[in-house]
C-alpha positions in Angstrom: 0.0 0.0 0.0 1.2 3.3 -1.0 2.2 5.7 1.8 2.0 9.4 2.7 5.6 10.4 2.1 8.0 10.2 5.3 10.8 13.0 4.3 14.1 11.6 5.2 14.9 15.1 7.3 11.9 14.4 9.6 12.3 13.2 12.9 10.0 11.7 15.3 7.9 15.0 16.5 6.8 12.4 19.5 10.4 12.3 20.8 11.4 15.3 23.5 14.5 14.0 23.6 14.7 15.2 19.8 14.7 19.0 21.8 16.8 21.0 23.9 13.8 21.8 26.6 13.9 25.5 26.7 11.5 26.5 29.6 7.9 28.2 27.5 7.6 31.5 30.1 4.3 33.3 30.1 5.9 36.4 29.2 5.4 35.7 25.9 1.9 35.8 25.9 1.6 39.1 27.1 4.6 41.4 27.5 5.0 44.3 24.9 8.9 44.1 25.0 8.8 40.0 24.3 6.5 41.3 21.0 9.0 43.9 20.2 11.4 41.4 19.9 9.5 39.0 17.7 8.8 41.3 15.6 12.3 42.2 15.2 13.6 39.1 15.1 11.2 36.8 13.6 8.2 38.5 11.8 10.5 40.3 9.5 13.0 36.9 9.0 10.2 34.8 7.6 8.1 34.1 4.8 4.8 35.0 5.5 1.6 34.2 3.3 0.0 37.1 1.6 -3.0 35.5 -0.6 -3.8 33.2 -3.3 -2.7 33.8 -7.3 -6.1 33.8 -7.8 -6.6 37.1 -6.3 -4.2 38.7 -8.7 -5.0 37.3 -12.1 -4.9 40.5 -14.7 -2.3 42.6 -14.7 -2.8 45.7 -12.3 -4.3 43.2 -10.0 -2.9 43.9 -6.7 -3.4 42.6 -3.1 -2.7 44.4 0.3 -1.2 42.2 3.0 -0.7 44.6 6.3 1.4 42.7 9.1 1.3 44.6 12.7 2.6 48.2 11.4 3.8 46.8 8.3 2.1 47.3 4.6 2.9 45.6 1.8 1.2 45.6 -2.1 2.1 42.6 -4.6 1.0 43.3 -7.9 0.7 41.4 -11.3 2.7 43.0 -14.0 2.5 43.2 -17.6 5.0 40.4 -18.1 2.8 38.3 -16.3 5.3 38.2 -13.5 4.7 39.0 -9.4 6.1 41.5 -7.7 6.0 43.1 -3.9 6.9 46.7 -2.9 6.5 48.2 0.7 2.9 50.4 1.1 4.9 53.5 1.8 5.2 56.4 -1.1 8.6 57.4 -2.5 8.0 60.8 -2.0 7.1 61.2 2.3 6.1 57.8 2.9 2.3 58.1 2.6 0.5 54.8 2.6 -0.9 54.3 -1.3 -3.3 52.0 -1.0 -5.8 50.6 1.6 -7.3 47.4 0.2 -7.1 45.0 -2.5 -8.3 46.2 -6.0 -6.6 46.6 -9.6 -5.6 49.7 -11.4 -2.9 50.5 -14.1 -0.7 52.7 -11.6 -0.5 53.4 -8.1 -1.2 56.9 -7.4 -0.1 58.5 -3.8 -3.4 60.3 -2.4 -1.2 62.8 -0.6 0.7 64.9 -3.2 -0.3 62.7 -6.5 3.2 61.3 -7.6 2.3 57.9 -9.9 4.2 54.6 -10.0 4.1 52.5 -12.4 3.1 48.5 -11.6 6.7 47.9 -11.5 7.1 50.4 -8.7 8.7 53.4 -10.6 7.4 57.4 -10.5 6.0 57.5 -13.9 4.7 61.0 -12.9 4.1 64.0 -9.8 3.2 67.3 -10.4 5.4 70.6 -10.8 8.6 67.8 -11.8 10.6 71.1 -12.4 10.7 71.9 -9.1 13.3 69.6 -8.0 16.9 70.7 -7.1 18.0 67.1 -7.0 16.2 66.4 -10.3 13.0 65.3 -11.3 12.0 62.1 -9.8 10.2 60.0 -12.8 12.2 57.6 -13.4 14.6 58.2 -10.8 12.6 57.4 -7.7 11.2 54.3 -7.0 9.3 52.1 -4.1 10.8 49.9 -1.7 10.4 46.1 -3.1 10.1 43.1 -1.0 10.9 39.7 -1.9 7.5 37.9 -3.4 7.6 33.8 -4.3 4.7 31.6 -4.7 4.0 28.0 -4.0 1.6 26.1 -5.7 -1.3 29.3 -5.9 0.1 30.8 -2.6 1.7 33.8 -2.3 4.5 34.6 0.2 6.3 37.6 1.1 9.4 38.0 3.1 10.6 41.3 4.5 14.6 39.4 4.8 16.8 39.8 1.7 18.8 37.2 3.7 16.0 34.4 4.5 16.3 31.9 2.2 14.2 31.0 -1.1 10.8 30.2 -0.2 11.0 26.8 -1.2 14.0 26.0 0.7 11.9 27.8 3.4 9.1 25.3 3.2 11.2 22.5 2.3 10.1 19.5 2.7 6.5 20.7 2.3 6.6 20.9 -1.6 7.6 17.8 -1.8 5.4 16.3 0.4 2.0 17.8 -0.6 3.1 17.7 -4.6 0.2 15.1 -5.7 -2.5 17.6 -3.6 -2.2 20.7 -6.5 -3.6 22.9 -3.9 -3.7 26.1 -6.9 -6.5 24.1 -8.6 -8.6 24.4 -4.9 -11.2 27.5 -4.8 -12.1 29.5 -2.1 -15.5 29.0 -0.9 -14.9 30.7 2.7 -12.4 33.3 4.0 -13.0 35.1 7.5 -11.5 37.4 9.0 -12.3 37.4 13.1 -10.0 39.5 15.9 -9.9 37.5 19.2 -8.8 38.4 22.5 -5.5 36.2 22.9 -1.7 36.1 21.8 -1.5 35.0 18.6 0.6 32.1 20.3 -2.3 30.3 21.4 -2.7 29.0 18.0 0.7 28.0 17.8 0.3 25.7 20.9 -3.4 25.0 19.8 -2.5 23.8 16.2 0.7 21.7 17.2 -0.7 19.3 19.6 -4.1 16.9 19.4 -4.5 16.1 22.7 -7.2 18.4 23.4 -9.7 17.4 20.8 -11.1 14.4 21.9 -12.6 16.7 24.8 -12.9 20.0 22.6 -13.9 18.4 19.4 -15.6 15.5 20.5 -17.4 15.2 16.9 -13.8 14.4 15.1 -12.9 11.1 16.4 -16.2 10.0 14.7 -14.4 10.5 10.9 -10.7 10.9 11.9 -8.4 8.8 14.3 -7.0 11.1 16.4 -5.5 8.9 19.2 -1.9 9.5 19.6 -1.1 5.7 19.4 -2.4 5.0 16.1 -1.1 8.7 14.3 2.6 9.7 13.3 4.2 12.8 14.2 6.9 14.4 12.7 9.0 17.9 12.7 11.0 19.5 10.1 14.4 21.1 10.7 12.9 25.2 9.9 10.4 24.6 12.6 7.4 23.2 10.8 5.7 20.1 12.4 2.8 18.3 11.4 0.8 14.7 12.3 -0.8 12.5 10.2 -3.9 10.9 11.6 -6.0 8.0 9.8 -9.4 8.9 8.2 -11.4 6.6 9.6 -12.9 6.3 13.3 -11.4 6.2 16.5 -11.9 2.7 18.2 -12.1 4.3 21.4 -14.3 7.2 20.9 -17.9 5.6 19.6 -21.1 7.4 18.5 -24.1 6.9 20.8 -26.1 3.4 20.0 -28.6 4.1 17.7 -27.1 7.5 16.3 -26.0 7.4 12.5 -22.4 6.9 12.4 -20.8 9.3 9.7 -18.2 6.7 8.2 -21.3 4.2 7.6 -22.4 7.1 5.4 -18.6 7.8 3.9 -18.7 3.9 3.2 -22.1 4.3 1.5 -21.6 7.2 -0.4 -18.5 5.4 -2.2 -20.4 2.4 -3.2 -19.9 0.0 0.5 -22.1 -1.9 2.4 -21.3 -0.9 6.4 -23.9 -3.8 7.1 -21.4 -6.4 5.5 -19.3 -5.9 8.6 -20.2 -8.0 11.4 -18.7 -5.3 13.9 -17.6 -2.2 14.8 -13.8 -3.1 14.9 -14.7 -4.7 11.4 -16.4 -1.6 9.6 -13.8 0.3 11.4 -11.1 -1.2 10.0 -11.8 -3.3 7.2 -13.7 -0.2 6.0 -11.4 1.9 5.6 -9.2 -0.8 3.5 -12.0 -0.7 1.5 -12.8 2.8 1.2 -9.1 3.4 -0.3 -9.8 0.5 -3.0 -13.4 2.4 -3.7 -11.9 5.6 -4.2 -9.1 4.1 -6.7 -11.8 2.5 -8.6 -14.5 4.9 -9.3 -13.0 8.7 -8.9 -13.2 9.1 -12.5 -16.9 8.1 -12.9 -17.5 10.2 -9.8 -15.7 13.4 -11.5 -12.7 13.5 -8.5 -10.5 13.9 -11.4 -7.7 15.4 -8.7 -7.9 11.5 -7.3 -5.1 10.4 -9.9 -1.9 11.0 -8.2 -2.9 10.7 -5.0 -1.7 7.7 -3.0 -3.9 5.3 -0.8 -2.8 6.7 2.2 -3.6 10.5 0.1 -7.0 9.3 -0.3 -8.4 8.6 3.0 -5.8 10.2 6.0 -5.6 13.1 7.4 -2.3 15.7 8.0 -2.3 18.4 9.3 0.7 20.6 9.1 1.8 23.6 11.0 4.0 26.1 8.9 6.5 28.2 11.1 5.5 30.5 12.6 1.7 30.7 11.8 0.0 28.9 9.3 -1.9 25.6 9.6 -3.3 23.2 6.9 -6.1 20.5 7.5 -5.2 18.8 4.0 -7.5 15.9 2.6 -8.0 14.7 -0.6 -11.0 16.8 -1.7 -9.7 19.7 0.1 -8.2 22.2 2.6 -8.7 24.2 5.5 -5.9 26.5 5.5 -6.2 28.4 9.1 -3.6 31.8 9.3 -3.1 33.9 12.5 -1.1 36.9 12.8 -0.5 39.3 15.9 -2.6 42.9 16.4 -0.4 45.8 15.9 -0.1 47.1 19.4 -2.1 44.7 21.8 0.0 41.7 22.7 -3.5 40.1 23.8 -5.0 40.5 20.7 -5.0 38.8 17.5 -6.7 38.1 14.0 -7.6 34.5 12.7 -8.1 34.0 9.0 -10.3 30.8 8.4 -9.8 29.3 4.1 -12.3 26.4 3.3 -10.9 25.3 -0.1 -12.4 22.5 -2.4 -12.1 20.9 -5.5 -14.7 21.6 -8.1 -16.1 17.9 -9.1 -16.1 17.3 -12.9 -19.5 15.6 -13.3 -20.8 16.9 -9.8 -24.0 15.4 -10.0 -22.4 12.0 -9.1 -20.1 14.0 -6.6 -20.7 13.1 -2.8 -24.1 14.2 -0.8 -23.8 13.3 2.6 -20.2 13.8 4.0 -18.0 14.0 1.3 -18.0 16.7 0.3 -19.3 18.0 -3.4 -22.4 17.8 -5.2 -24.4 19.8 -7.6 -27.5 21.7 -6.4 -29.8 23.3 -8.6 -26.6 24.1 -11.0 -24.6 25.4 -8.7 -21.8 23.2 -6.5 -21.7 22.9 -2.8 -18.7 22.1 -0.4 -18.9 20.1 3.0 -15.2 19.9 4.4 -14.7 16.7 6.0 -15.6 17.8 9.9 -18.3 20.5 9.1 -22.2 20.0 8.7 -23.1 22.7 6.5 -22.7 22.9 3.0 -20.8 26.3 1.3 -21.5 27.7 -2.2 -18.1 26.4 -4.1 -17.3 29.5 -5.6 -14.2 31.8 -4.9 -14.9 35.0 -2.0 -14.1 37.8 -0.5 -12.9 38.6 3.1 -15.6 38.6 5.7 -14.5 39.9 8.7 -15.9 39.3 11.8 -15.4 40.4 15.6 -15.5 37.9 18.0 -17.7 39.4 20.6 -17.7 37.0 23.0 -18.9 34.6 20.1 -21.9 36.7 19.4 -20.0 37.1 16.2 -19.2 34.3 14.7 -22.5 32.0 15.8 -23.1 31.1 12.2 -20.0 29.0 12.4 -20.8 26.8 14.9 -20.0 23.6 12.8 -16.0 24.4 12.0 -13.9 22.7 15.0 -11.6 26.0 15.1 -15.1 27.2 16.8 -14.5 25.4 19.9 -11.1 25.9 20.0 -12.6 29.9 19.5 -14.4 29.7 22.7 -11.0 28.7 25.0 -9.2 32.1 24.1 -10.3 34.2 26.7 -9.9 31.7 29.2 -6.3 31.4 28.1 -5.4 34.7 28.1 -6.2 35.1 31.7 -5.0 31.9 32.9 -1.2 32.6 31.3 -1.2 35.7 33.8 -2.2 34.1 36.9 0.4 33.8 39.6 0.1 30.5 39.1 1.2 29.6 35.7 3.4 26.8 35.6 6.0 25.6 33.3 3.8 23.5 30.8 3.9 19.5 32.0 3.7 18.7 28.4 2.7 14.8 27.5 4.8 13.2 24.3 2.1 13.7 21.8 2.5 17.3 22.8 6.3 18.0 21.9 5.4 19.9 18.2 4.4 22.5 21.0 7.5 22.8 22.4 9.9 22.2 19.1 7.4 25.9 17.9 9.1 27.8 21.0 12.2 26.5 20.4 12.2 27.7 17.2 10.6 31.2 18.2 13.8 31.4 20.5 16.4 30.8 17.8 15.0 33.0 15.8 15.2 35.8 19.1 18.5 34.7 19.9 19.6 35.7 15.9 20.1 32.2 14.9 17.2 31.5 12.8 17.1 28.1 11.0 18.9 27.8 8.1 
């Protein structure tokens, strides 16, 4: 049976003795000098994601990415080609643009000087009135370094960090059957919570938590720590790979539809040719992989046919250093983002993708749980762990404030909901006299390996 690809550079994210056990103090999560710091040390070392190439398919298509005090536009240019350039005019550093649109030039709303797409004054008024000489084609914008991987765009502030694929290495690699450029959009919000944008990292690197917080998952994903694989990567990034199929320890109530019988149904399998539990569970699954192999042509999942068994059915989920996360499955992924407020170290924003496949021949597509179908000529997207359907179609930014949850009711059903509803409590509890080093179990040492990281990077010897 094929197998999700083990890089030879990873090592076993389950082994603390793998680390150098720096103590995790709860400075971090609060104290305006420890933010100073990262963002003088790390936030402007890294490459940080900026948007999809989607967004920026003409040229004069251009997207703002603003990071803490930081502004940054990366524009499509005639050429076809992407480039980045620092939000801050030529002339007396007046911020050009606020949001993402598309125009031939940039035009500075202060004193009018134009630049040009590749970042050049093409024009200001009274150009005779400069001692130094005119500064069309003289003076031009700052540019930052711009790379993409597979549809994503990065951006890194560093002229010294190395090449984004080196950066993400072996994540390329890894994910290069997945084609994640050929995923759309269907959700993107936007939502400030009340928390370091730390909590993630800790959150997103460990899975010990959700059979308590997310007590719905173990249902369609194996999540126990004996049965999953952990691994980290030498620039910080970690990930686990859990089996897509249910947790033999976590049941369904008697009597209450079990999801995988209907994952087993949808793809052609009879649950009730199983004579137990252990038996659907497993056996199942074996099946499900041989289903999927057979009949994702008929059933349109054309972006089935380089995907490996193990591609078909499991379930990673990889952390990026220092703050992205990807839920990746075969018909999709939920790519979750979290960057820190500009002046509040107990603040924070959250950006929340749901991407899918469109299905060629939809109307054989998946109903129940899997995750495409076609309704009334238009497609709709259930990722894996969600109940309710989304339009498939690409959208815009919806942004949100949390308000105690008032805010984001209507997206009750995504598991980062629950995890949501723990941030305040978090934030308070890090300040509390009685904060303790963390007593972290084994299946929690990706949460540790992040801080390690986070302190190289402080200390001025990010990895390399």
């Amino acid at each position: 049976m094929d197998k999700i690809i083990k890089d030879p550079i990873a090592t076993d994210g389950k082994d603390s003795s793998n680390l150098r056990g720096d103590p995790i103090t709860n400075d971090r999560y609060f104290c305006k000098d420890f933010m100073a710091k990262e963002w003088e040390h790390m936030w402007t070392k890294v490459w940080l994601i900026a948007g999809r190439e989607v967004q920026i398919k003409e040229p004069g298509d251009y997207l703002v990415h603003d990071l803490m005090k930081e502004s940054v536009i990366i524009v499509r240019q005639e050429d076809g080609s992407i480039r980045g350039f620092y939000n801050s005019c030529a002339h007396r550093g007046q911020r050009l643009v606020e949001c993402n649109s598309s125009q031939d030039s940039f035009r500075c709303p202060y004193h009018d000087w134009q630049f040009g797409l590749n970042g050049e004054v093409i024009g200001c008024p009274d150009e005779d009135d400069y001692p130094q000489g005119s500064p069309v084609g003289k003076k031009k914008l700052v540019e930052v370094r711009v790379d993409t991987w597979d549809g994503f765009i990065f951006y890194t502030m560093d002229e010294e960090a190395p090449e984004l694929l080196d950066y993400l290495d072996p994540l390329p690699k890894i994910y290069k059957n997945h084609n994640f450029k050929d995923q759309i959009r269907a959700q993107w919000v936007r939502i400030e919570l009340d928390v370091n944008w730390k909590f993630f990292c800790d959150n997103f690197n460990e899975s010990y938590h959700t059979r308590f917080v997310h007590p719905q998952v173990p249902a369609v994903i194996d999540q126990d720590h004996f049965t999953s694989r952990y691994e980290i990567f030498p620039k910080g990034h970690a990930r686990i790979i859990q089996m897509g199929r249910p947790s033999l320890r976590d049941r369904v109530k008697e009597g209450d539809d079990h999801p995988f019988k209907m994952v087993l149904e949808d793809w052609g399998i009879d649950p009730n040719q199983y004579p137990d539990y252990e038996t659907m569970t497993m056996q199942g699954w074996l099946d499900l992989k041989k289903a999927k192999k057979k009949l994702w042509k008929e059933k349109g999942y054309l972006h089935y046919e380089n995907l490996s068994d193990e591609e078909l059915t499991e379930s990673p989920f990889q952390f990026i250093f220092p703050n992205i996360a990807m839920g990746v499955q075969a018909d999709g992924c939920l790519l979750l983002n979290w960057f820190p407020h500009p002046t509040d170290p107990e603040k924070c924003f959250f950006d929340l993708w749901d991407m899918g496949y469109s299905i060629g021949g939809a109307a054989k597509g998946i109903g129940k749980t899997g995750q495409n179908v076609s309704k009334n000529n238009l497609e709709i997207f259930v990722s894996r762990t969600k109940v309710n359907a989304i339009k498939l179609q690409e959208v815009e930014l919806d942004y949100r404030e949390y308000d105690d949850g008032k805010g984001v009711e209507d997206l009750w059903d995504h598991v980062v909901y629950q995890d949501w509803q723990l941030t305040n409590g978090a934030r308070l509890g890090v300040r509390s006299k009685g904060y303790q080093e963390p007593y972290l179990a084994a299946q929690e040492t990706r949460v540790r390996y992040f801080h390690e990281t986070l302190h190289d990077y402080l200390n001025g010897k990010p990895p390399r």
